[in-house]
C-alpha positions in Angstrom: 0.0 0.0 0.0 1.6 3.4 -1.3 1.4 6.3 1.4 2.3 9.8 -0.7 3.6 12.0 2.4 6.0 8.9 4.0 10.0 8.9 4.0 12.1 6.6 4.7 15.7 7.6 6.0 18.5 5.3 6.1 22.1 5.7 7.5 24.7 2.9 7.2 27.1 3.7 10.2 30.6 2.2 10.8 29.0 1.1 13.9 25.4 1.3 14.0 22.8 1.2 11.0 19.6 3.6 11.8 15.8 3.5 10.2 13.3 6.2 10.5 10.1 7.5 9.0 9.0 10.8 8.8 6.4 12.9 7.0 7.1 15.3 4.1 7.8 18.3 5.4 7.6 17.5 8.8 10.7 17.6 12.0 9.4 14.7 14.2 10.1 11.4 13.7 7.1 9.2 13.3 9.9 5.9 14.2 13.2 5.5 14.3 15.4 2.3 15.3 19.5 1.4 15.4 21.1 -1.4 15.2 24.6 -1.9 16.7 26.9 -3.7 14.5 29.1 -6.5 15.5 32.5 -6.8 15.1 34.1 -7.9 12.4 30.7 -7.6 10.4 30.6 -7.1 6.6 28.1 -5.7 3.6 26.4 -8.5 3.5 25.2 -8.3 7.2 24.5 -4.5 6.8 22.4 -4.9 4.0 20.3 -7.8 5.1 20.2 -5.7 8.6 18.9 -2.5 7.1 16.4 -4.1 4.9 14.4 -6.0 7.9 15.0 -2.4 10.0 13.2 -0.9 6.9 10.4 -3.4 6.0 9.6 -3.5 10.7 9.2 0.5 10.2 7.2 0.1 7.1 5.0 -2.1 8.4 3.7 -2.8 4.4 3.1 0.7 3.4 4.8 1.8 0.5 6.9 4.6 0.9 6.9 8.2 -0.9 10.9 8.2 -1.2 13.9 6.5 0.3 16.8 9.2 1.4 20.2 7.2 2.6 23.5 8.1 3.7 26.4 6.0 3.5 29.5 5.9 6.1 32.0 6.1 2.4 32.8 7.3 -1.0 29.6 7.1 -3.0 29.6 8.4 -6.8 28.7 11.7 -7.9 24.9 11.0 -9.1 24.5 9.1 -5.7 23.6 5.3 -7.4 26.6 3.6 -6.6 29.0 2.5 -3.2 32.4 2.9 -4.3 33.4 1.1 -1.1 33.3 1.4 2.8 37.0 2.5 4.3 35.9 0.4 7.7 33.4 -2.4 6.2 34.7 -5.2 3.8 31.9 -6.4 1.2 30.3 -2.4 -0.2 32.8 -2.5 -3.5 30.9 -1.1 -6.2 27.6 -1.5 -5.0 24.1 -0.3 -6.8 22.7 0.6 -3.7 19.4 2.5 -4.2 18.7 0.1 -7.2 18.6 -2.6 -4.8 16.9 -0.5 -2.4 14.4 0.5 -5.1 13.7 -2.5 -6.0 13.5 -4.7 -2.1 11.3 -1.3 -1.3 9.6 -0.2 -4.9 10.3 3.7 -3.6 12.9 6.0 -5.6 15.7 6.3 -3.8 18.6 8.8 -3.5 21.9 8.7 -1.8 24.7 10.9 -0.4 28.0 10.1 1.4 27.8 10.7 5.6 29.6 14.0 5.5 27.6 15.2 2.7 24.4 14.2 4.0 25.1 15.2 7.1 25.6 18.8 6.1 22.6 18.9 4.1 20.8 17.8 7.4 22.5 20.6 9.2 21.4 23.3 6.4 17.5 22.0 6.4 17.2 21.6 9.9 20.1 22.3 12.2 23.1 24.5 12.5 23.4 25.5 9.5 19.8 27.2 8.9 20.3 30.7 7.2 23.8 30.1 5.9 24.2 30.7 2.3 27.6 28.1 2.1 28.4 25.6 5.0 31.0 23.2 5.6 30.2 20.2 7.7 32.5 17.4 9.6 31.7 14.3 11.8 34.4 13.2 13.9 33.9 9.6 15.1 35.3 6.3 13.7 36.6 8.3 11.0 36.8 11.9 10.0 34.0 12.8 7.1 33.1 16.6 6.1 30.6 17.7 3.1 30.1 21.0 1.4 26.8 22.4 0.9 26.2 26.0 -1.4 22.9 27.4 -1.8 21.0 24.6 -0.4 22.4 21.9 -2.5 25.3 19.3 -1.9 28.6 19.8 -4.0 30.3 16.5 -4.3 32.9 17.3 -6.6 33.6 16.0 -10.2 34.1 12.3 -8.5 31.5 12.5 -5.7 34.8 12.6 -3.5 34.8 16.6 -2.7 34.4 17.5 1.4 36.4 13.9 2.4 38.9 16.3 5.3 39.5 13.3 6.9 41.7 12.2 4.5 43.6 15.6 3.6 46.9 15.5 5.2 48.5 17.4 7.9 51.7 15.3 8.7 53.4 13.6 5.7 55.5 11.4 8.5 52.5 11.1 10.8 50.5 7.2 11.2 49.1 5.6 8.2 45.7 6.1 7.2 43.1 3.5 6.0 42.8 5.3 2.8 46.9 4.1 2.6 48.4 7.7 3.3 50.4 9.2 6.2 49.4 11.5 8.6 45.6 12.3 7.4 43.1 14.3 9.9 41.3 10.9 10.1 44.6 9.1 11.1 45.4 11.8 14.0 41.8 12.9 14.9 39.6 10.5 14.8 37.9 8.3 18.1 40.4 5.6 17.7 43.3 7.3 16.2 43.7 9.0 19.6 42.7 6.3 21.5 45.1 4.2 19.8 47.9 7.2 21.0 46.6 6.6 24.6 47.0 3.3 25.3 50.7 3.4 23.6 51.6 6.3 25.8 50.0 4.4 29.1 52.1 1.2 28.2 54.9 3.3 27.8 54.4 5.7 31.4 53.3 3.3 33.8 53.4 6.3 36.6 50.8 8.7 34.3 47.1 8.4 33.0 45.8 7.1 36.7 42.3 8.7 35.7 42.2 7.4 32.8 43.5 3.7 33.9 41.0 3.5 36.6 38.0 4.5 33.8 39.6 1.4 31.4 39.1 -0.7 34.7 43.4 -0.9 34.4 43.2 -2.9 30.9 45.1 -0.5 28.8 43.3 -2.2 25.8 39.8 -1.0 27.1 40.8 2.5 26.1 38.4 4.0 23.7 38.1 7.6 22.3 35.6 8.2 24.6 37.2 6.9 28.1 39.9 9.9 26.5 37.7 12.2 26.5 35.9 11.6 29.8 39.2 11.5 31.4 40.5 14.7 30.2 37.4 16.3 31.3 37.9 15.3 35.2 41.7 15.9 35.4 44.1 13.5 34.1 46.7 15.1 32.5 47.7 12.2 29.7 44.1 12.0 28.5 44.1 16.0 28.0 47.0 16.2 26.3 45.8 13.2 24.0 42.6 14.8 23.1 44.1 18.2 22.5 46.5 17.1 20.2 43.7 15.4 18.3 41.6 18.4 18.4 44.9 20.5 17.2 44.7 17.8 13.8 41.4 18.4 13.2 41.7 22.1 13.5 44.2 22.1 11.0 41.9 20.3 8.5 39.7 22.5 8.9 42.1 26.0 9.4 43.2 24.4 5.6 39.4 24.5 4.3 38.5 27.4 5.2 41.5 29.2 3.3 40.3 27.0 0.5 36.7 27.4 0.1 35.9 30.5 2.9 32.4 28.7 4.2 30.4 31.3 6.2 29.6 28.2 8.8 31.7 25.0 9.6 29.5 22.8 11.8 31.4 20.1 13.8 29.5 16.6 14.8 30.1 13.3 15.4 30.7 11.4 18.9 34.4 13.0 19.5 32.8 16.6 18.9 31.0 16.1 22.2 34.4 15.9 24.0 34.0 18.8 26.4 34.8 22.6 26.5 38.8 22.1 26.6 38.6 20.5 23.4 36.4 23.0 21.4 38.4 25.7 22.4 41.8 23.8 21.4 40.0 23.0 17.8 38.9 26.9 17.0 41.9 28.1 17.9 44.3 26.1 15.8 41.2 26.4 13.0 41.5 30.1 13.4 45.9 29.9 13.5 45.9 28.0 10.2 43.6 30.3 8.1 43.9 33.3 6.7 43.4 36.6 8.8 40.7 37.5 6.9 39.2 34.5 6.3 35.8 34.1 8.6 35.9 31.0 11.5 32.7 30.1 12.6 33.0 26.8 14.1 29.9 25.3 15.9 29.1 22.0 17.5 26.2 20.4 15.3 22.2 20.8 16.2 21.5 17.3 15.2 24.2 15.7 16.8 23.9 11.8 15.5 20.9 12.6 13.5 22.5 15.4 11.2 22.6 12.3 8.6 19.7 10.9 8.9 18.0 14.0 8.7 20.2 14.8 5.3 18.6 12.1 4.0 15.5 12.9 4.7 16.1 16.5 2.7 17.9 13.3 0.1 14.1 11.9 -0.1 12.4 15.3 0.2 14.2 16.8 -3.2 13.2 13.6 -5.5 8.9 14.9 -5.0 9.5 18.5 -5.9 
């Protein structure tokens, strides 16, 4: 059974895969579920996952359109996964012809960062700005551009990826098979990763942040990092900040580039506490141009600034 005024809004996560439904024009979701991936899960298992996620909210009816947004590199007319940097199994995928077809609603399809920032300019930070650059800082580092109210994803579909623009040619390898990205230096488990090697290697420091990774060094995650910086320990704070330092690097280099009047900052790492938003504008602000306008903010839609891009996704195929 068709329903005219229903969307459907997908986002495949590194670590989670979310459904909701919505109406057209509407800023309420009507349902909305995740799913936690395992480890060492593949494309196969997201794909299955997200279809039975899709048909439970569905419930039968026919949706109006699909909107999706995909944790990787998706091509330029939004058809086709080229591939997921952190999930085997997505190479070359025709995702929203499969979609189309399990679903029989058109479907159309942005890259994270990209959707994301058209879910900030519809319905979040990024209301009233005429050019805005967003980034999610999580698993990895993703950013999109969005002028006038529509994406730009470059002649490849690959414009916005900051994560993978480079701040230390010598620094740790990247997934993407550089050195010294954003994404290698910034990201939740870049820094995490930078933790637990300096705790194995200063048995004396990092005592908050031990006692938080109940003493298993190998517990540490991103967040532990962050949670420890915020109540003291030294090690953690000067782990985070030099993370936050990366990514305001990235960022200092895009605004020089493209001069956005707004950059809106989300993902779980942007939620690391005031000591690291202050350490990210300011090195933002030391590696642009005097002139050059920094306006960083944390996102509206915190996890949702996706989801809610694809929504807008869905909205734009029934003008």
């Amino acid at each position: 059974m068709p329903d005219n005024n229903l969307i459907l809004a997908l986002d495949y996560g590194g670590t989670k895969l979310m459904a909701a439904t919505v109406r057209v024009g509407e800023r309420r979701w009507l349902a909305l579920e995740r799913s936690v991936s395992p480890p060492q899960h593949d494309g196969d298992y997201e794909r299955a996952t997200m279809l039975a996620l899709a048909r439970r909210l569905l419930g039968g009816v026919r949706p109006a359109a699909i909107g999706v947004s995909f944790g990787g590199p998706v091509d330029s007319a939004g058809r086709l996964v080229f591939l997921s940097h952190h999930i085997p199994g997505w190479e070359n995928v025709p995702l929203c012809d499969q979609l189309e077809a399990a679903l029989g609603a058109p479907a159309a399809m942005a890259n994270d960062g990209n959707a994301g920032g058209l879910g900030e300019y519809a319905f979040g930070a990024g209301a009233g700005c005429a050019s805005l650059l967003y980034v999610t800082v999580s698993t990895g580092v993703g950013g999109g551009w969005v002028f006038d109210g529509k994406i730009f994803a470059g002649a490849d579909g690959m414009a916005g990826e900051i994560g993978h623009t480079i701040v230390d040619p010598r620094g740790p390898r990247c997934v993407c098979g550089q050195h010294g990205c954003v994404e290698a230096m910034a990201c939740g488990p870049a820094f995490a990763a930078v933790a637990q090697a300096r705790l194995r290697a200063e048995p004396g420091a990092g005592a908050k942040l031990r006692e938080l990774a109940g003493g298993d060094v190998g517990r540490v995650t991103g967040e532990l990092v962050a949670r420890a910086a915020q109540a003291g320990d030294e090690l953690a704070a000067e782990v985070l900040t030099a993370a936050a330092l990366a990514l305001g690097f990235g960022i200092g280099s895009a605004l020089t580039l493209l001069n956005p009047e707004r950059v809106v900052v989300g993902g779980g790492v942007a939620k690391s506490g005031a000591d690291y938003w202050a350490a990210l504008r300011a090195a933002a602000r030391d590696h642009a141009l005097p002139q050059t306008r920094v306006e960083v903010v944390p996102a509206a839609l915190t996890d949702d600034a996706p989801l809610w891009g694809a929504v807008a996704l869905a909205q734009n195929l029934l003008k």
